[in-house]
N, C-alpha and C positions, 0 to 999 in steps of 0.2 A: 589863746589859740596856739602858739607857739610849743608848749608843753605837750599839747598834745599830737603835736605834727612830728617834735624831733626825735622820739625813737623812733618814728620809719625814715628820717629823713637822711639816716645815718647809712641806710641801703641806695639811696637814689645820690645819682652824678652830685659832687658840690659845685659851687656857684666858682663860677669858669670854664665849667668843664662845657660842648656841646652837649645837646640834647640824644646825641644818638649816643651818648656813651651809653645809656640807659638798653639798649639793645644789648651791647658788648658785656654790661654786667646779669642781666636777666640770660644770655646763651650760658655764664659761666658757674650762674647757680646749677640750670638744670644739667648740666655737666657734672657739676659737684655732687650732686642725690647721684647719679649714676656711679660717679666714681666714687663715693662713700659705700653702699653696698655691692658694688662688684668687689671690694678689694678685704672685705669681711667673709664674702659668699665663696670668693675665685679657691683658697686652701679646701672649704669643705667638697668644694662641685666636683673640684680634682680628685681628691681622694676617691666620694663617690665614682668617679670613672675608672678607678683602678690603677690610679695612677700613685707613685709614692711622693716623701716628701722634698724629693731632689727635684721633682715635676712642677713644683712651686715653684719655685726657684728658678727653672730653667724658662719656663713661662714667664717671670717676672723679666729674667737675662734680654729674651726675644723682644719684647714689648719694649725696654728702655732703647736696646740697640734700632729697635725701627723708629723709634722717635729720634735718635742721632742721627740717621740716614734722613730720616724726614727737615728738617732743622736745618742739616746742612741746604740740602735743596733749598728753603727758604731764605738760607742765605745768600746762593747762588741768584736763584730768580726771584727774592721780593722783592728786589728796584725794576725787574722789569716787566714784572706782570702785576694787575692790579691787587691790591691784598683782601678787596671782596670778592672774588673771583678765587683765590685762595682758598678765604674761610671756607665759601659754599663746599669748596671740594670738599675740605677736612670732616665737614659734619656728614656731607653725603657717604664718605669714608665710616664713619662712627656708626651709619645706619647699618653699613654691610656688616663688619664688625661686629655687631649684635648679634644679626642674623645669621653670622658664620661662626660665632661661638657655643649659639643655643641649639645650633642645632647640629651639628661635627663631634665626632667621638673618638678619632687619630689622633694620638699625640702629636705626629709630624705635620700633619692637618693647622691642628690646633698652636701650635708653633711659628707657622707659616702666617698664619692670621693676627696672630699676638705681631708678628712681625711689621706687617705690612700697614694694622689695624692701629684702633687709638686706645686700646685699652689701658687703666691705668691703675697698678697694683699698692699706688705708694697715696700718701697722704698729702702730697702736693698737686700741680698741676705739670706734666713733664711730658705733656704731648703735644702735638703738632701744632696745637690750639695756642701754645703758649707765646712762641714769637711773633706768631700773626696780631692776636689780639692787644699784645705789651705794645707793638706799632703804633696798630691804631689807637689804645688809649693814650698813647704820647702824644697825638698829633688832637686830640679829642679836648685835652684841657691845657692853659697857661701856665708857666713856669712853675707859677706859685699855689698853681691849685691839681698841680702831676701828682705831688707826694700825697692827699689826701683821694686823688681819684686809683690811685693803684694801693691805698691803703682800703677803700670800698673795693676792688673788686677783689680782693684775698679775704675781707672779713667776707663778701658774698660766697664765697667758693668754700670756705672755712664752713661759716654757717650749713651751707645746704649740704656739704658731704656727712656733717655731722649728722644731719638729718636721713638721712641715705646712709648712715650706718645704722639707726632704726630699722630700717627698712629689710637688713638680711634677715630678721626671724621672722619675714612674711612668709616663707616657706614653711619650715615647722608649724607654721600655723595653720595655713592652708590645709595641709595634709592634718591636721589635729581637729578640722573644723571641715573637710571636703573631702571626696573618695581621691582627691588627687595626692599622689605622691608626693614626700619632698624632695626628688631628685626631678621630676617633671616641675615642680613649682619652682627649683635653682633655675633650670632652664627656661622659663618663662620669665624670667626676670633680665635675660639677656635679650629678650624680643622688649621689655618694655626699655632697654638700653637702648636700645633701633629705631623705636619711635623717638623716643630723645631725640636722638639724632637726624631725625625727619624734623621736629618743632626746633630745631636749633639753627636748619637748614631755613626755613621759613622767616626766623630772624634776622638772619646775615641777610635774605633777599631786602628787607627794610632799609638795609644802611645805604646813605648816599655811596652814589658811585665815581664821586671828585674822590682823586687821591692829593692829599695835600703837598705832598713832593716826591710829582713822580720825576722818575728819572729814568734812563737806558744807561747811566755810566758802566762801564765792565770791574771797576775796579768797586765794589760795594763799601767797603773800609777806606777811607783816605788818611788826616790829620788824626784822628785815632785810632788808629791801627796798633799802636803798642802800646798804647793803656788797656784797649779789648783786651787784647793777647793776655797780658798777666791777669786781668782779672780773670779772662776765661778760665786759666789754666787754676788759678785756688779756687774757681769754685768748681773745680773739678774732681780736685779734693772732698770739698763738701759732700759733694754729689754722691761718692762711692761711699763716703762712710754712712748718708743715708741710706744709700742704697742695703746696705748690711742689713738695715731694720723697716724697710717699705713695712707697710700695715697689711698687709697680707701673709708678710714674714713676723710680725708681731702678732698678729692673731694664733697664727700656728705655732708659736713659741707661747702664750697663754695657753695652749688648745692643751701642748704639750706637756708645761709644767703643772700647771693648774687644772688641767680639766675645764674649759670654759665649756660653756655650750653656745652655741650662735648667739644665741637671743642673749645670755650676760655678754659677751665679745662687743657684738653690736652696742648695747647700753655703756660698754666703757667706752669707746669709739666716740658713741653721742657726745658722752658727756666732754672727751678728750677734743673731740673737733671743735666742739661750743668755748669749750676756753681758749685754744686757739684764736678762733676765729674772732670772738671776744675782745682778746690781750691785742690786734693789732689796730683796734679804735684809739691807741695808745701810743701806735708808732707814728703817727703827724705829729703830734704835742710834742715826744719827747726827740723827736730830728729835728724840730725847730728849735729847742733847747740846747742840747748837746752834739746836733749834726747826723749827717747821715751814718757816717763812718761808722763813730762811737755805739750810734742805736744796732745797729748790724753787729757789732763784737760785743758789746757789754750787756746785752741781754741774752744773747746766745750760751757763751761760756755757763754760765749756772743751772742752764741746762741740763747741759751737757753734763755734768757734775752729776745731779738726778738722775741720769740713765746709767751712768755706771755704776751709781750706788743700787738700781732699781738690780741689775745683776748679779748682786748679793745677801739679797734681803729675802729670807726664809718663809715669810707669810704675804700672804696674797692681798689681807688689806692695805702695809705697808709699799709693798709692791705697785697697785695700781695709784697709792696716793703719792710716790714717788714721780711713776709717770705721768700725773694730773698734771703735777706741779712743773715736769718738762713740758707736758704741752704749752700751759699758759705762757712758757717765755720763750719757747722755739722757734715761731714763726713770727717772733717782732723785726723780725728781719726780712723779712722775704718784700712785702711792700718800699721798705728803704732801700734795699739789693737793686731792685728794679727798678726805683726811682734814681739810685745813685748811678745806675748804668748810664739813664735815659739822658743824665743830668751834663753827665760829663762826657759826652758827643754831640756834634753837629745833627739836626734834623733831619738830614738827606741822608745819614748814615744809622738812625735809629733803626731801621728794619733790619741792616746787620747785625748790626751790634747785638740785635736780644736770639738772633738766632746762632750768632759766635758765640755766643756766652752761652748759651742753652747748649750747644752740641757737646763740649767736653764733659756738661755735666750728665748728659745723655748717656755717651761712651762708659764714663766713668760708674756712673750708678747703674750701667746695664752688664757689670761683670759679677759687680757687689751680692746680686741674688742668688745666684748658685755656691758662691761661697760660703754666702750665709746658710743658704739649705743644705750642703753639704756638712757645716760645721753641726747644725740643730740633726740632721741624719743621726752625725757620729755619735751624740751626747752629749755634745760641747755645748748646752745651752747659753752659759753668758757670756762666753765669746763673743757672739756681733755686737750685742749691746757695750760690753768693755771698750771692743775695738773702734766703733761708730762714734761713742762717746771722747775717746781719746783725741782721734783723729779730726773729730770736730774743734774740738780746743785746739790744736796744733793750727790748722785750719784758722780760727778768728786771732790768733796771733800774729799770722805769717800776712794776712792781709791789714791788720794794723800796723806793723812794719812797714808792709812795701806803700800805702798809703794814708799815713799819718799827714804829709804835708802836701796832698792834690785834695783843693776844696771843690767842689760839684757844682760850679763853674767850671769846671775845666782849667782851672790855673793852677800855680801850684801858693804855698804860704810858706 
């Protein structure tokens, strides 16, 4: 019996965790389909509209900086407003969003919405969704079973975007198979974005309405306050040099170099999210092994490596089995990241903390897009990937230095 329960069992809360985590990971798959083909489809729908390839770019700029404005806020008021009361708003947000993307044809419009809204261009999670939900699953499960329940809800996020990068050559298809247009069938897929965000709304109504440490303190940060700080500020780093290469700006750099078509984009996408999402079943064993620290830089780094080589490499098979092999080890971090934040502050201060730490990264990866579409404009194609790459490594150095000796207890060694 056991054999056959545990490849699903690897999606659902582990044992410690409460039973509503299961809510928090189920809002964050279908998050993930949504944001897997919005960030495949958002280069071509643009174009379509007339728009060039700086428009990408500046669309992706708008959308990370409304999630640093959003983030801060949640820094400000998650101690003193409940953080289900939060969610419900953020998905109710996601629904308009849909419907003010699919159906708006103004750049400035469309801009305005990317701003305000949750739209998400890149291959992580970097919207409003993020510090709400990283709270609540902290408070969700016990010490010793946080680093496997934030390792489930990145493989679920992982997984289903992956899945949702399938999903952008439903257009082409549509129109290949229906008198419907493929620019009306892009746009119908930002209405089934909308409903998402209605059944996401519907979940968050599920979750208990106990908040496990509420508070009205004014001061959100206390006894960690300047561990947040520096970690904020390196992964703010991070942040910009992904931001160089969001999946929307790598689609359009394939579109560019290679001629993809949707439907191969999407299909590398697939396969690129699935290893991802895959490779961080990996990241509990190997933090318990080596720590959290170590798992966040020493799987990172070889990445990183692969993408700069992937901006030299003349053929297109090499090319995407270059990026395959970034995916698999990119995101072994992202689960430990989030667990070593949660790890190394007090409880009453976790709802800051993910939303300090989220807003640099916000700021930082919301300037990165238009750089990078400007540079991909001029012809500069491996520019962002060079620069992204380098600055990654730079990046898991500079945070191995500054904490090499604070173990996740919060002490130091």
């Amino acid at each position: 019996m056991t054999p056959v329960r545990r490849p699903l069992s690897i999606l659902l809360p582990p044992a410690g965790a409460e039973r509503s985590a299961w809510l928090l990971l189920a809002a964050r798959s279908l998050r993930g389909i949504c944001d897997g083909f919005v960030a495949v489809l958002l280069p071509a729908y643009l174009l379509a509209l007339g728009f060039g390839k700086l428009t990408v770019g500046l669309i992706g700029t708008a959308t990370l900086l409304g999630s640093a404005v959003a983030t801060i806020a949640v820094g400000l008021l998650g101690s003193r407003y409940p953080q289900r009361a939060l969610l419900l708003f953020a998905a109710a947000l996601m629904a308009a969003t849909g419907i003010a993307f699919g159906c708006l044809s103004s750049l400035w419009l469309l801009l305005v919405v990317a701003f305000v809204g949750t739209l998400n261009p890149s291959s992580g999670d970097v919207s409003l969704f993020l510090p709400l939900e990283h709270a609540r699953l902290a408070e969700a499960a016990k010490s010793d079973a946080r680093t496997a329940l934030f390792a489930r809800y990145s493989l679920v996020g992982g997984l289903s975007a992956a899945l949702g990068a399938l999903l952008a050559a439903l257009p082409d298809w549509m129109a290949a198979h229906s008198g419907l247009s493929a620019f009306l069938a892009m746009r119908g897929m930002f209405i089934v974005y909308a409903a998402t965000g209605f059944v996401v709304f519907l979940l968050y109504l599920q979750l208990p309405k106990h908040e496990a440490h509420p508070t009205a303190a004014r001061a959100p940060l206390g006894p960690s306050r300047r561990i947040v700080t520096r970690l904020a500020l390196l992964f703010g780093v991070d942040a910009f040099a992904g931001g160089l290469l969001v999946n929307s700006l790598l689609t359009l750099w394939l579109l560019q170099r290679f001629g993809l078509s949707l439907a191969a984009a999407g299909q590398f996408f697939f396969w690129s999210g699935l290893l991802s999402a895959g490779s961080q079943l990996a990241a509990a064993p190997i933090a318990r092994r080596i720590g959290l620290l170590n798992t966040m830089v020493f799987t990172h780094i070889p990445s990183s490596v692969c993408l700069i080589a992937a901006a030299f490499t003349p053929s297109l098979p090499l090319t995407l089995l270059l990026l395959l092999v970034r995916s698999a080890l990119s995101q072994l971090d992202v689960p430990t990241r989030s667990a070593y934040v949660m790890a190394v502050v007090t409880p009453p201060e976790r709802p800051a903390a993910a939303s300090f730490t989220a807003v640099p990264r916000s700021l930082a990866a919301a300037v990165a897009p238009t750089i990078a579409g400007g540079l991909l404009g001029a012809g500069w194609l491996g520019a962002p990937l060079i620069a992204c790459g380098a600055l990654k490594i730079a990046y898991d150095l500079a945070v191995l230095a500054a904490f090499r000796h604070i173990r996740s207890d919060g002490g130091s060694s």
